[in-house]
C-alpha positions in Angstrom: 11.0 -26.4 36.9 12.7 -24.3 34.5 11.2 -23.7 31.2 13.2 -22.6 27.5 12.2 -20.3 24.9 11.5 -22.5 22.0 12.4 -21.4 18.3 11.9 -24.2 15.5 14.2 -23.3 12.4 12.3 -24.4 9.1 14.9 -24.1 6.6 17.9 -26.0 4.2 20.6 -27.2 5.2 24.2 -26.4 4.7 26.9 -28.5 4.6 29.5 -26.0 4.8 27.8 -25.4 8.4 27.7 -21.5 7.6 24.3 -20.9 6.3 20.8 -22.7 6.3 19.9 -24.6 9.6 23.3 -25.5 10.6 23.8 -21.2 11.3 20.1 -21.2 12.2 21.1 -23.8 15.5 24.3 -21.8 16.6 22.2 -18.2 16.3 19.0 -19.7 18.2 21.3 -21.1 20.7 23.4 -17.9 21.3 20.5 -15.7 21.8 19.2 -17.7 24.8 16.5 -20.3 23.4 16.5 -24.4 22.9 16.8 -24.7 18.6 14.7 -27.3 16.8 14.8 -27.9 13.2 12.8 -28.9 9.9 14.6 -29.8 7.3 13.4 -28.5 4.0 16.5 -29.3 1.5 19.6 -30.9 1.7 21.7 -28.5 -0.1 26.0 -29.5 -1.2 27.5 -26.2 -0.2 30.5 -24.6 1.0 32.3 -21.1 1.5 32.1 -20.9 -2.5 28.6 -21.6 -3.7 26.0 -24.2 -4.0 26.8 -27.6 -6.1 23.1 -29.2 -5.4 19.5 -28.9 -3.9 18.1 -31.9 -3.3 14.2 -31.2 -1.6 13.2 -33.7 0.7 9.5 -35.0 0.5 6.9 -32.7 1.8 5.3 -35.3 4.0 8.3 -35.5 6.0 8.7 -31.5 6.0 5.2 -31.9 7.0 6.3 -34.8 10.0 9.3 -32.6 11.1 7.2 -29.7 11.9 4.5 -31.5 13.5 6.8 -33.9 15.5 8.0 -30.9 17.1 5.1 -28.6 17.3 3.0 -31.5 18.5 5.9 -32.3 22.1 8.1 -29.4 22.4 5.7 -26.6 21.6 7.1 -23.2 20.1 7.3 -19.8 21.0 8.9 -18.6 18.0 9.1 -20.2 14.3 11.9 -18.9 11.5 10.9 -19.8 8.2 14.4 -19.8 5.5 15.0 -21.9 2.2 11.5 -23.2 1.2 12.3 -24.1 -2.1 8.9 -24.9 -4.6 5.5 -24.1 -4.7 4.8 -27.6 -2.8 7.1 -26.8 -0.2 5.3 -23.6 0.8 1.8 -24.8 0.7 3.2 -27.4 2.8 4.3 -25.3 5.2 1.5 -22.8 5.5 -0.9 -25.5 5.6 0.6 -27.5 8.6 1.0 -24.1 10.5 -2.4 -23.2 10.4 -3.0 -26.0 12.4 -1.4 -24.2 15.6 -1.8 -21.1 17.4 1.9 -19.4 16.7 2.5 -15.9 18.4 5.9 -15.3 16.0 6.7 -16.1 12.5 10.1 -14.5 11.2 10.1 -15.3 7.2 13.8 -14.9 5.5 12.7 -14.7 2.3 15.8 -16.9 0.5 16.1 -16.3 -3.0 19.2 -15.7 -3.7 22.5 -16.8 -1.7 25.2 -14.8 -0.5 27.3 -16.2 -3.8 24.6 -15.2 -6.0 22.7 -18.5 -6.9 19.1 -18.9 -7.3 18.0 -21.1 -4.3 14.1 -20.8 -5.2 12.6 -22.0 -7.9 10.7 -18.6 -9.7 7.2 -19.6 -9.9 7.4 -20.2 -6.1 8.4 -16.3 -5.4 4.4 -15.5 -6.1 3.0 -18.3 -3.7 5.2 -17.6 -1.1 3.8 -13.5 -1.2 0.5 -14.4 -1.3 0.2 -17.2 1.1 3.9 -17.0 3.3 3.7 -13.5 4.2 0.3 -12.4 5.0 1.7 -15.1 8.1 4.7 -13.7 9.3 5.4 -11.2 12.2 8.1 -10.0 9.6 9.6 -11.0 6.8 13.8 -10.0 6.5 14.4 -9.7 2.5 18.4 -8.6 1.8 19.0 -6.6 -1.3 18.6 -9.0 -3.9 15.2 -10.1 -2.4 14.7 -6.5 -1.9 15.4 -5.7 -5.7 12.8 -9.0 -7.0 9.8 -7.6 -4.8 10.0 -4.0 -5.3 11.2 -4.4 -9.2 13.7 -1.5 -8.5 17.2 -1.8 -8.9 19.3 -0.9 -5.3 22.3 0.4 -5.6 22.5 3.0 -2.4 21.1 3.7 0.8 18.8 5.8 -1.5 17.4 3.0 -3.5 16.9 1.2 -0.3 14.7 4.3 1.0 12.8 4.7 -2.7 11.6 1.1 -2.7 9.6 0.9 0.6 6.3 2.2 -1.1 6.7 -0.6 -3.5 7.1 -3.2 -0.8 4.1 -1.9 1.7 2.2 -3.5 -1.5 3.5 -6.9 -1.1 1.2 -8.2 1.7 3.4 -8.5 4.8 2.8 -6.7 7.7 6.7 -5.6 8.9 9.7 -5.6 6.9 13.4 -5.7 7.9 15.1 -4.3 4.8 18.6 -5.4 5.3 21.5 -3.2 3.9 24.2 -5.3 4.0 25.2 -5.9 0.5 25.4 -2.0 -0.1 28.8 -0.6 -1.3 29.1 2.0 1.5 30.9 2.8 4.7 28.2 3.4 6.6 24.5 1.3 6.1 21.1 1.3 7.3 18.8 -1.2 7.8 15.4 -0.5 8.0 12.2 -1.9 9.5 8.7 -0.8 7.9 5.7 -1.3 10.7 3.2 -1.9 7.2 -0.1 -1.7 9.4 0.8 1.8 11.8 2.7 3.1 8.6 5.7 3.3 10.9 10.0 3.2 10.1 12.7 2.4 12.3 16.4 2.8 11.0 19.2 1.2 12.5 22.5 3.1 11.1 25.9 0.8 11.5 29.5 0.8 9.7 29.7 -1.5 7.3 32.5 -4.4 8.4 34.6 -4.9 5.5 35.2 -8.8 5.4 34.8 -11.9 3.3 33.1 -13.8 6.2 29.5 -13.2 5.5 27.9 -16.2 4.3 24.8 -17.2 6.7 24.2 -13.5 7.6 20.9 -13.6 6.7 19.7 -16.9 8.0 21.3 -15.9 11.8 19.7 -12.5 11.5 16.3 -14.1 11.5 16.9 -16.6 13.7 18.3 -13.9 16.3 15.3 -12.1 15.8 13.1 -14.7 16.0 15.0 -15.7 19.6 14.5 -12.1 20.7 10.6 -12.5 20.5 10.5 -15.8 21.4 11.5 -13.8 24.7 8.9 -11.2 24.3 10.8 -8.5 23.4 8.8 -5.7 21.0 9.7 -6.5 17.3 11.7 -2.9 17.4 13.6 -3.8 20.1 14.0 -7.8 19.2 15.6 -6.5 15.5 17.9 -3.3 17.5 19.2 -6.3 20.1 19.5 -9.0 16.6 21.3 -6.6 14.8 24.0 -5.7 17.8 24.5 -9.6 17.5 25.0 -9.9 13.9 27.2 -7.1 13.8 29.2 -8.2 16.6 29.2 -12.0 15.1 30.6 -10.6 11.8 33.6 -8.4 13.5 34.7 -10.8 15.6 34.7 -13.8 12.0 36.7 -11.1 10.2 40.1 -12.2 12.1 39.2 -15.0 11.1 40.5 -17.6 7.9 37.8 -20.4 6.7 37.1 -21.6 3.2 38.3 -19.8 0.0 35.0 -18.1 -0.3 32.5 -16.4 1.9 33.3 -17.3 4.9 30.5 -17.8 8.1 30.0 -15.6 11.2 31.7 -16.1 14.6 28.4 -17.1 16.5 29.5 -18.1 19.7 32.0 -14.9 19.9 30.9 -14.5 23.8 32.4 -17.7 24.5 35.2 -18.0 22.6 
């Protein structure tokens, strides 16, 4: 018999269906691997912003995970929205109860619109006890700007923060360079133990239709080493998806906001 590559999304959910675990499912699913989910937070949402967080108990965060981990199995884990102090300790608690080869951490702070999805004391747990876990951790430029303490405003800024951010206890780091103002961007992905870099240059697609970028970033990458790809190559292959997920949305009309990616461009 026929076996899947197995990624369990840990993460809020949207119910504009762009962000969160709903764009966590499509991404998983596109990239080749059988999507689970635990839900963290039910968030009210939508193309413009975020109306409510409502946690759910961390003994059923706790069950989701487990329930899962305990039948399915994993071969890759993505870690998004884990929203207070509880939530986290949760979370690393019940994973050190399993022997998991990849652990992609999207370190959501801050939303595409801007709001605060974490509450501030829970930044500090989540460094000291989330990321010494993870196989990489995939800040975007705000997150970028709250654990380096520097200001990004160019490609530049992006390049002067990475001696701050080998400090912060993870052992890779996808830098994303989305939100810059420029025609052309580089991401960047810091190797923290080998004292490695590896850029990945792209023009920047201008288009409302970015909400969820982030979340389906890690979850593609996460996909890509569920199937044993090297990190390098699992983020070069992830980012050819994001970027061809967001120029295919951009003929596209949803929502008065930021709209969410075309996932399933292949197909249709």
């Amino acid at each position: 018999m026929k076996t899947y590559k197995r990624v369990l999304s840990i993460a809020g959910s949207d119910s504009g269906g762009g962000a969160g675990v709903q764009a966590d499912l499509k991404a998983i699913s596109a990239c080749g691997c059988f999507a689970m989910t635990a839900i963290t937070a039910v968030t009210a949402q939508n193309t413009l912003g975020v109306r409510a967080i409502e946690p759910l108990p961390v003994n059923v965060i706790d069950a989701q995970i487990r329930a899962c981990l305990d039948d399915i199995g994993v071969d890759a884990i993505k870690i998004g929205m884990l929203h207070s102090v509880e939530v986290i300790q949760t979370v690393t608690r019940v994973l050190a109860d399993y022997p998991i080869k990849y652990i992609v951490v999207d370190p959501v702070m801050v939303a595409t619109s801007g709001d605060l999805l974490v509450q501030q004391e829970a930044i500090a747990v989540m460094q000291k006890e989330l990321f010494p876990l993870a196989t990489v951790i995939t800040p975007n430029l705000y997150e970028i700007e709250i654990l380096s303490g520097k200001k990004i405003r160019s490609q530049e800024d992006l390049y002067l923060s990475i001696p701050a951010l080998k400090s912060i206890g993870a052992r890779n780091i996808l830098l994303k360079a989305g939100h810059l103002e420029c025609e052309e961007i580089t991401d960047v992905l810091i190797d923290c133990e080998h004292d490695l870099e590896y850029r990945y240059p792209a023009k920047k697609i201008i288009t409302p239709n970015t909400h969820g970028t982030g979340c389906s970033l890690s979850s593609s990458v996460a996909s890509y080493l569920a199937h044993d790809f090297p990190l390098n190559i699992a983020v070069e292959k992830a980012l050819n998806y994001l970027h061809e997920a967001i120029e295919t949305a951009a003929g596209y009309r949803i929502g008065h906001g930021h709209g969410a990616i075309h996932h399933f461009y292949k197909w249709w």
